[in-house]
C-alpha positions as CSV (number, residue, x, y, z in Angstrom):
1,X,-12.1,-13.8,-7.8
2,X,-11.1,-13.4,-3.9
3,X,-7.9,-14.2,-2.7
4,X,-7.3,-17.1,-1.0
5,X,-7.9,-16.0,2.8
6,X,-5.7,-17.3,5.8
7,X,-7.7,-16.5,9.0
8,X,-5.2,-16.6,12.3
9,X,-6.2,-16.5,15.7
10,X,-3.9,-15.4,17.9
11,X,-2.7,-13.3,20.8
12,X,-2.9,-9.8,21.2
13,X,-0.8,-9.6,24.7
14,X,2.3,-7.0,24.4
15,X,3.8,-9.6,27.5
16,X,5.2,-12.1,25.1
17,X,8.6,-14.1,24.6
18,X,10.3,-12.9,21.7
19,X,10.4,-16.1,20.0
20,X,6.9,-16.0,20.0
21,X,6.6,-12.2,18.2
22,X,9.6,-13.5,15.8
23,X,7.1,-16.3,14.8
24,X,4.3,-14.4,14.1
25,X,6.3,-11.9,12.0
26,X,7.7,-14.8,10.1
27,X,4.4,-16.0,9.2
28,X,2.8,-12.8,8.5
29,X,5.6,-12.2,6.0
30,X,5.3,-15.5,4.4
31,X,1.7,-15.1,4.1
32,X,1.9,-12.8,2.3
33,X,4.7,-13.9,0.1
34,X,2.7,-16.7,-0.6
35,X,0.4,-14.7,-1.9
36,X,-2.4,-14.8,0.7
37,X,-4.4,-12.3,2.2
38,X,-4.5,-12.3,6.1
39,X,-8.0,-12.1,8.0
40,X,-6.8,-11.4,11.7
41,X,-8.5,-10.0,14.8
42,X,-7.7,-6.1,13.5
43,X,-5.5,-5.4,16.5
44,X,-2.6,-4.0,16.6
45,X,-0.9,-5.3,19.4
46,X,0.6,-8.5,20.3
47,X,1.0,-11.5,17.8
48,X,-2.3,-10.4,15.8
49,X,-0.5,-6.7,15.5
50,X,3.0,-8.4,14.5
51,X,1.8,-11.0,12.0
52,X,-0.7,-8.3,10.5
53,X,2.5,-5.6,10.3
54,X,4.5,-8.0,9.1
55,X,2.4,-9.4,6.1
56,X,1.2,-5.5,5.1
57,X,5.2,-4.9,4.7
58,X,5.6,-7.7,2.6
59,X,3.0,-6.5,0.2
60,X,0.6,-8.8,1.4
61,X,-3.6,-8.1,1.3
62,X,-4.7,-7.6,5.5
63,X,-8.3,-7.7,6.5
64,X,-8.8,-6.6,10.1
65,X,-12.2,-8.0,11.4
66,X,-12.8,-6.1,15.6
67,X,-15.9,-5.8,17.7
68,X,-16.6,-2.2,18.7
69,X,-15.4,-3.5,21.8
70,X,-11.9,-4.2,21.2
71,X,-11.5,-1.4,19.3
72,X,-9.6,0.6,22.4
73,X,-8.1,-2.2,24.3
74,X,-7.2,-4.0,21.6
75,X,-5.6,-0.8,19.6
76,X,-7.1,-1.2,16.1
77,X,-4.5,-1.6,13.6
78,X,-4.4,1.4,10.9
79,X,-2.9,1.7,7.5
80,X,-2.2,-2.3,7.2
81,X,-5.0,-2.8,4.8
82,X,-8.8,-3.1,5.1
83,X,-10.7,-2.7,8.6
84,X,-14.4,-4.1,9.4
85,X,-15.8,-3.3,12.8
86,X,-18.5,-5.4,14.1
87,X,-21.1,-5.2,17.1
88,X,-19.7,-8.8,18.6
89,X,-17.0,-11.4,19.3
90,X,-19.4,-13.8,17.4
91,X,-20.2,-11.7,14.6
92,X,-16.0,-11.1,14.7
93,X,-16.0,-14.8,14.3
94,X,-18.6,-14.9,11.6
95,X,-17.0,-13.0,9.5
96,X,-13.8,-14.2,9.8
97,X,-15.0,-17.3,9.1
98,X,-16.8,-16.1,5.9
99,X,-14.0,-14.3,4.6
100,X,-11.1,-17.0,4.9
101,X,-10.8,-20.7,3.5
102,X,-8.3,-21.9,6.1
103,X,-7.7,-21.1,10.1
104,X,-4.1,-21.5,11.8
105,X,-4.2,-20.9,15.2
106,X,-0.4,-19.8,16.7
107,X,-0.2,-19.4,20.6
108,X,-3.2,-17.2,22.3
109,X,-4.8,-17.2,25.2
110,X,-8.7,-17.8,26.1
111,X,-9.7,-15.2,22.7
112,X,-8.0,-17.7,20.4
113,X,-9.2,-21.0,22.3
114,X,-12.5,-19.9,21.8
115,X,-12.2,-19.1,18.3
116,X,-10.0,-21.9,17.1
117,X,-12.2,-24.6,19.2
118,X,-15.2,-23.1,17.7
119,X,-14.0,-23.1,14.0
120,X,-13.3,-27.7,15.2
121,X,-16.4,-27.7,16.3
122,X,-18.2,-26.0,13.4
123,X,-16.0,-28.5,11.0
124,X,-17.4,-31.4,13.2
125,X,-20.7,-30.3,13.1
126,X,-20.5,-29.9,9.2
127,X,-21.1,-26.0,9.3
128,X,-18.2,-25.3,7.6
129,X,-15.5,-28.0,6.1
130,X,-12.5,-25.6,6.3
131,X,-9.4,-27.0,7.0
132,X,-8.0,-25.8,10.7
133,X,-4.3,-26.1,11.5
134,X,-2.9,-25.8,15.5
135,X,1.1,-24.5,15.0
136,X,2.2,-26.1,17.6
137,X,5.6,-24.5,17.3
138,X,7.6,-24.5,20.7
139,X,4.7,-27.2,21.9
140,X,2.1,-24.2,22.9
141,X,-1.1,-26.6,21.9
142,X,0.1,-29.6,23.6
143,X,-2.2,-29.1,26.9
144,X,-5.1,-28.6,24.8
145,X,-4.1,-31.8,22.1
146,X,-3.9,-33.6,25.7
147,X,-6.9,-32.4,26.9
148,X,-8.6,-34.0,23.6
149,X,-7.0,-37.5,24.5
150,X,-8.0,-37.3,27.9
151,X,-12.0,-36.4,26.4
152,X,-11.8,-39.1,24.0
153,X,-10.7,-41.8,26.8
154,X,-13.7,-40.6,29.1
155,X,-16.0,-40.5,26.6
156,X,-17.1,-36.5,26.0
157,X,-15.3,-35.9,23.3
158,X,-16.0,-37.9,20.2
159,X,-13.2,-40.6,18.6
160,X,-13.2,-38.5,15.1
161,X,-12.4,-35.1,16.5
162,X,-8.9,-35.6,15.0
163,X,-10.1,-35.4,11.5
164,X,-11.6,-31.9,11.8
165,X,-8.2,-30.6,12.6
166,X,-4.5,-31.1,12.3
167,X,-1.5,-30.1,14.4
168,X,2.0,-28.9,12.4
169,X,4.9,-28.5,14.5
170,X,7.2,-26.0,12.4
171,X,6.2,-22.9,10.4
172,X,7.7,-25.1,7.2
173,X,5.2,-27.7,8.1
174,X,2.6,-25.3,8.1
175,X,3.4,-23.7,4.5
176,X,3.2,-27.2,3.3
177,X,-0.2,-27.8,4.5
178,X,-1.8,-24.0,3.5
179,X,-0.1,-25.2,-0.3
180,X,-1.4,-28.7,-0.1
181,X,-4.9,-27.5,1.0
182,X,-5.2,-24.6,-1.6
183,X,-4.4,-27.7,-4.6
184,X,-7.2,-29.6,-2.9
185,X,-9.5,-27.1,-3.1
186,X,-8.3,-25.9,-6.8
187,X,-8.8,-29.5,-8.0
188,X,-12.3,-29.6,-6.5
């Protein structure tokens, strides 16, 4: 049987608060102390590097997933468990997608607001129904949550968006959704 896969998106940018690295280090660790395996972007830089350190020092399973690309700019992460490289940001996505059962998205920049928006968008249009979480720790997702109200009220964004997503606001909060959506699926 797999593991049960957490897929983050996140960034890899080295010009980040510290609260920000502390938070992905937190969650990488209890990834993996959950017993999890962590899909990531394969970098080792930046949020993505820290979470994947982090969760490969707690014991935890890591599967890297980086386009050919990336693989210098990004600095691919070695000895933190299993690496794919792929020919493209969409087959990156792919088979992220196919390897995990749930996406959390912490802070990123345009790389993880492509990726998280398309894993809402592939839940709306019933490609996949994988639960997707926004940790809006320290309020990072709040432009993009308003920029969803503001869609609805104008009309190009469809009233029932909210239900192929959801928005935790502390890393707690988001423990206590992976657990409740792993019993879910379980019981299915």
């Amino acid at each position: 049987m797999n593991p049960y896969s957490v897929c983050v998106f996140c960034s890899a940018s080295v010009q980040l608060p510290e609260p920000y690295i502390e938070l992905a280090r937190q969650f990488g660790a209890r990834v993996a102390r959950e017993g999890y395996r962590l899909v990531y972007g394969g970098g080792a830089r930046g949020l993505m590097g820290s979470a994947a350190r982090a969760a490969a020092d707690a014991g935890g399973a890591v599967l890297g997933v980086m386009p050919e690309v990336l693989v210098k700019r990004e600095e691919l992460a070695a000895g933190l468990g299993e690496n794919i490289i792929v020919g493209s940001l969409s087959e990156r996505k792919q088979r992220m997608a196919d390897a995990s059962q749930i996406f959390v998205a912490l802070p990123g920049g345009i790389g993880t607001l492509d990726e998280v928006t398309e894993m809402i968008t592939w839940n709306e249009l019933g490609i996949h129904t994988k639960p997707v979480l926004l940790l809006n720790e320290f309020g990072f997702w709040d432009p993009l949550l308003e920029f969803f109200r503001r869609g609805r009220s104008v009309g190009v964004i469809r009233a029932g968006l909210d239900s192929h997503y959801a928005v935790v606001d502390t890393l707690d909060g988001l423990f206590e959704r992976l657990r409740s959506e792993r019993r879910a699926e379980v019981s299915v």
